[in-house]
Residue, then its C-alpha position, 0 to 999 in steps of 0.5 A: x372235313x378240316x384235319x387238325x395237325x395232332x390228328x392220326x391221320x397227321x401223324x401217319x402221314x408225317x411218319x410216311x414222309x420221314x421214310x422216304x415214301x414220298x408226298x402223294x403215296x404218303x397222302x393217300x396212304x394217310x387218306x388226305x389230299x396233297x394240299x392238305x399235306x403240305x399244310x401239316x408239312x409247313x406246321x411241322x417245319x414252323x414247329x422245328x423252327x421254333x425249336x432253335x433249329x436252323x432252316x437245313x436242319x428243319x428240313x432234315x428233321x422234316x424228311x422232305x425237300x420242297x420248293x414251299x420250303x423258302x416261303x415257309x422260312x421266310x414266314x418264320x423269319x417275319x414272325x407270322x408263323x401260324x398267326x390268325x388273319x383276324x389277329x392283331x400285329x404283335x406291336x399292338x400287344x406289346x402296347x397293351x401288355x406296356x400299359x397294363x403291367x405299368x398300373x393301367x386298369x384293363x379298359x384303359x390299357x386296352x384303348x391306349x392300345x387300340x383294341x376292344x376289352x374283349x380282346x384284351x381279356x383274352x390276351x390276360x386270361x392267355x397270359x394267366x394259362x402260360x403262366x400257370x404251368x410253373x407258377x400256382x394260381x394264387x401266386x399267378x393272380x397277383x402278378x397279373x392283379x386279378x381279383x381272388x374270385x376272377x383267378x379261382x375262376x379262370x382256374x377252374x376255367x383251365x383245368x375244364x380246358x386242360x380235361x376236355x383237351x385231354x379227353x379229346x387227344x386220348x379219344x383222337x389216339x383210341x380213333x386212330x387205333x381202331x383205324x389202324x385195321x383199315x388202314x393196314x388192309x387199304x395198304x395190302x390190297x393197295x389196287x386201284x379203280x381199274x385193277x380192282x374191276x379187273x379182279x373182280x372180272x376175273x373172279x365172276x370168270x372163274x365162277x363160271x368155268x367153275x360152274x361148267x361154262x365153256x371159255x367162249x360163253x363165259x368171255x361173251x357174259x363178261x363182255x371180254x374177248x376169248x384171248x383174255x379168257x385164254x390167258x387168265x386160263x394160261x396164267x393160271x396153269x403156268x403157275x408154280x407150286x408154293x406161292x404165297x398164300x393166306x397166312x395160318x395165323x401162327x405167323x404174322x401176316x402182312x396186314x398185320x405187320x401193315x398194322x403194327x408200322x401203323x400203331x408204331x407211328x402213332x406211338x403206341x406201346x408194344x403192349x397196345x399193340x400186341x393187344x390190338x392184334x391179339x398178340x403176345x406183347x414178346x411176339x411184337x417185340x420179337x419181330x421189331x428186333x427182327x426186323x428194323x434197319x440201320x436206322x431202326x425204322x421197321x418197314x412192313x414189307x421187306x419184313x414180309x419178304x424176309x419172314x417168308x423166305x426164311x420160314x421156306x427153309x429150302x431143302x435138296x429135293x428128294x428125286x435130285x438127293x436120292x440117285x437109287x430113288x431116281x434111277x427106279x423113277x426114271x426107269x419106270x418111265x421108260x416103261x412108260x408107268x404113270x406117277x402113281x403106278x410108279x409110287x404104288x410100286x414103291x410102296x410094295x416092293x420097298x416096305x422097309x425103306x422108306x427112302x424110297x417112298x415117294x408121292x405121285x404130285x413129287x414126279x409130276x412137278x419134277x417133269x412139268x416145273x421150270x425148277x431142278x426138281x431131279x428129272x429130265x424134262x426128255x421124260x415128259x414124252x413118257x407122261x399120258x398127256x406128253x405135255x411138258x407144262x401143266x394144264x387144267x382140261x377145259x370144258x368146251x361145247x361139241x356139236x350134234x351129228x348123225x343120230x343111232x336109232x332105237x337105243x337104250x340109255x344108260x339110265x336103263x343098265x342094271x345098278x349092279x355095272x356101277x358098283x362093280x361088284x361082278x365082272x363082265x360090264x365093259x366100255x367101249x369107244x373109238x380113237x381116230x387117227x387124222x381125218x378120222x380116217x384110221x382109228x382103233x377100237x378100246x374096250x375096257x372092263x369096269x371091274x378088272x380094268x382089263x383092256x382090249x385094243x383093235x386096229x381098224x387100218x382101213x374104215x370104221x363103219x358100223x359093219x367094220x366095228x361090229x365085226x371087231x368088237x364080235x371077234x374079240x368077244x368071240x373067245x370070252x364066257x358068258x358071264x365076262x360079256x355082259x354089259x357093253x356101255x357105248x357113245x352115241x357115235x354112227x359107228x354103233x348104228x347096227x348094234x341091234x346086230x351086235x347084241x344078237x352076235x354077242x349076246x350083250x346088252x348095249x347101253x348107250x351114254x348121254x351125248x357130250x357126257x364122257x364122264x359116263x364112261x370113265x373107265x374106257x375114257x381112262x384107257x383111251x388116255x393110256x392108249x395114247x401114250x403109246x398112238x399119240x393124236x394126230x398120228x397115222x393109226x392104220x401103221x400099226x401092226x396086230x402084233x405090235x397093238x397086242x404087245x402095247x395091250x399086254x403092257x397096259x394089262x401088267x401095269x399095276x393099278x392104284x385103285x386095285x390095290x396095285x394089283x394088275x388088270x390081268x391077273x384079275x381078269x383071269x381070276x374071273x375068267x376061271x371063276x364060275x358063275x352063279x347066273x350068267x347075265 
């Protein structure tokens, strides 16, 4: 579709030039092509010309150097600035305009210049507009020897032209605004054919994992190798708190500082514009004052990046101000206390100073973000993970080996283990050490939290674990020995034997279902910190386990009201049961 010259597009496009933006981006932003770009390049510059302006000051105003520039001005110079190719030589109007106003009647005047008379009144009903700008029409109809009726004529005539022209600049204005959004948002998300395939790659991706595909089948669905699913993974974890996000609506966002650029060189009223985006007109104005440059241009973008970085107001962090709140902090990680124990300890300890009030998500970033948040980074070995960067955990498919026979699934164990509303049901699991030749009993009860660990340095065959786990439930009463919930590991194929020995019920988890067994899944992680993974468990003594099992049993507990498993479960020792399950 052909673009006038006082379209918006036209002006948008005109606007971008004399910022600096260059000939293609500035197309493209306006949604043209470059070749109609240099066209309302060379009318604006023949516009400028017929101003009075010389060709270096053309080319200033116009905020564009080109090689086209020497063609234009040459057309300027020849006078065919913008003339019609059926349009006649300017000399052949001057004959007829020597003619008619001399007394020649029209026809007359058009054939002593070699023209049609349908030609010539064009020329006489043009030369009757340009008059009537400064003359009245009665007036004008007598110098140019027109009948009263032809001059009423062409009066009405005009003014029809001069509404219509009006209408349809007042309509190409209000179309231009209603495109401003558009605009505004093609400028946001400025990607191109590739980058938004990859994009929408990624998002497909991430609804997968989302949804519980492991990496490796959601690359395969996608087409793409498991390297790019590793580094979307990757980047995602590495990213640091605080990024910018979507706007809150209190501010003004980049779209809608996009739009308001756009309704500026469209030459729209702040009052419009405050309308368009459903603004207060002072809002606008507030933000132009802001942020216009040197030269009173307002540019979007670094109004952006300015807007953002002040509304940061970047403070001292907490950990780095406060040397009494860290020196607690960094003493309870000695001990090995995780983020949350530490600030639930806080909390209690320190009622009345809130100082020292402090949030779990507040130690983790100061441990695992590049940024000086107040801790060492020689503290992260103290973390349950020991990782010193942050990472998501990734579901990833495990394989299928021996099977145990004749078990009872946990669909089966009574309703009252979920809701922990009686002590005795516990959770059970091996930790294995490298080549799964050494490896450790943990067991944990789901009520009090109370943890059990035993060293097996030699083998963990069935006969070695029911052993253990008969020994350490040796010394229990009844009614705290209830339930014991297990994987579906070889290591428990004689628990047939082990219920009869302990007098325990044996429930068994569904496979590649850890979550079913969260509480000792919880310990194992705890237990780590302590026989990190890939270390040689068989080195460890009995009194040394029994030491880092009290340590864990006196932590104190967010979910117990940072109370200790062991005071509990003594509690529950002592107390003496209705019915022993």
């Amino acid at each position: 579709m052909y673009q006038q010259f006082d379209s918006p597009a036209c002006r948008r496009f005109l606007a971008l030039i004399r910022e600096g933006r260059g000939l293609k981006p500035s197309a493209r932003a306006a949604g043209i092509g470059k070749e109609t770009g240099y066209r309302w390049l060379r009318d604006e510059y023949l516009r400028l010309r017929d101003e009075g302006l010389d060709h270096a000051a053309a080319q200033a105003g116009l905020g564009f150097v080109s090689g086209r520039a020497r063609e234009w001005n040459e057309r300027f110079l020849e006078g065919s600035n913008g003339r019609h190719h059926f349009q006649v030589e300017p000399a052949v109007e001057e004959a007829f305009w020597s003619a008619y106003l001399g007394g020649a009647v029209l026809k007359a005047a058009a054939a002593a210049a070699g023209v049609n008379q349908s030609t010539a009144y064009r020329w006489l009903y043009g030369r009757f507009v340009s008059l009537r700008t400064g003359l009245p029409a009665a007036r004008v109809g007598r110098d140019l020897r027109l009948s009263p009726a032809t001059a009423a004529a062409w009066e009405a005539r005009r003014t029809r032209q001069l509404a219509a022209e009006k209408a349809r600049l007042r309509q190409v204005h209000l179309d231009g605004i209603r495109q401003s959004r558009l605009v505004a948002e093609r400028a946001a998300r400025p990607l191109s054919a590739a980058q938004a395939r990859r994009a929408l790659r990624e998002t497909r991706y991430w609804e997968l994992v989302n949804a519980g595909v492991s990496n490796a089948r959601a690359c395969r669905m996608l087409g793409m190798s498991r390297n790019i699913g590793t580094r979307l993974r990757n980047r995602r974890a590495a990213q640091p708190p605080g990024q910018a996000g979507p706007s809150s609506g209190r501010y003004l966002s980049l779209p809608e500082r996009l739009q308001i650029a756009d309704l500026l060189r469209l030459g729209c009223s702040l009052r419009r514009i405050g309308l368009e985006l459903g603004r207060a007109p002072s809002t606008i104005k507030r933000e132009l004052d802001r942020h216009r440059d040197g030269q009173g241009r307002y540019l979007p973008h670094t109004a952006d990046d300015d807007a953002r970085r002040r509304r940061r107001r970047p403070r001292e962090r907490k950990l780095k101000a406060n040397r009494r709140l860290r020196a607690l902090v960094q003493r309870k990680l000695n001990r090995n206390w995780s983020p949350e124990q530490i600030c639930g300890w806080l909390a209690l300890r320190f009622p009345a100073e809130p100082d020292l009030r402090l949030c779990p998500e507040t130690i983790y970033r100061a441990l695992l973000f590049n940024d000086d948040g107040g801790l060492d980074k020689k503290y992260c070995p103290r973390l349950r993970t020991g990782r010193k960067i942050r990472r998501h955990r990734w579901r990833s498919g495990s394989g299928h080996g021996a099977t145990v026979q004749d078990m009872t699934m946990i669909g089966r164990r009574p309703p009252e283990v979920e809701t922990n509303a009686e002590a005795g049901h516990w959770e059970g699991d091996l930790i294995l050490g490298p080549g799964s030749v050494s490896a450790m009993v943990t067991l944990r009860e789901r009520k009090t939290h109370y943890g059990i660990i035993i060293n097996l340095p030699a083998d963990h065959t069935a006969a070695t674990t029911n052993q253990a786990i008969t020994a350490a439930f040796a010394a229990l009463p009844a009614h705290l020995k209830r339930t014991l919930t297990w994987d579906q590991g070889v290591e428990m194929s004689r628990h047939r034997e082990l219920a009869a020995a302990t007098g325990t019920r044996i429930y068994f988890a569904e496979r590649s279902s850890p979550w079913q067994r969260g509480a000792n899944e919880n310990f194992n992680g705890l237990a780590r910190q302590y026989f990190p993974k890939g270390t040689d468990l068989s080195v460890h003594s009995e009194d040394h386990v029994r030491r880092v099992c009290t340590e864990l049993n006196t932590r104190p507990r967010k979910s117990l009201g940072y109370l200790t498993p062991q005071a509990l479960f003594r509690a529950e020792k002592k107390r003496i049961p209705t019915t022993a399950r």
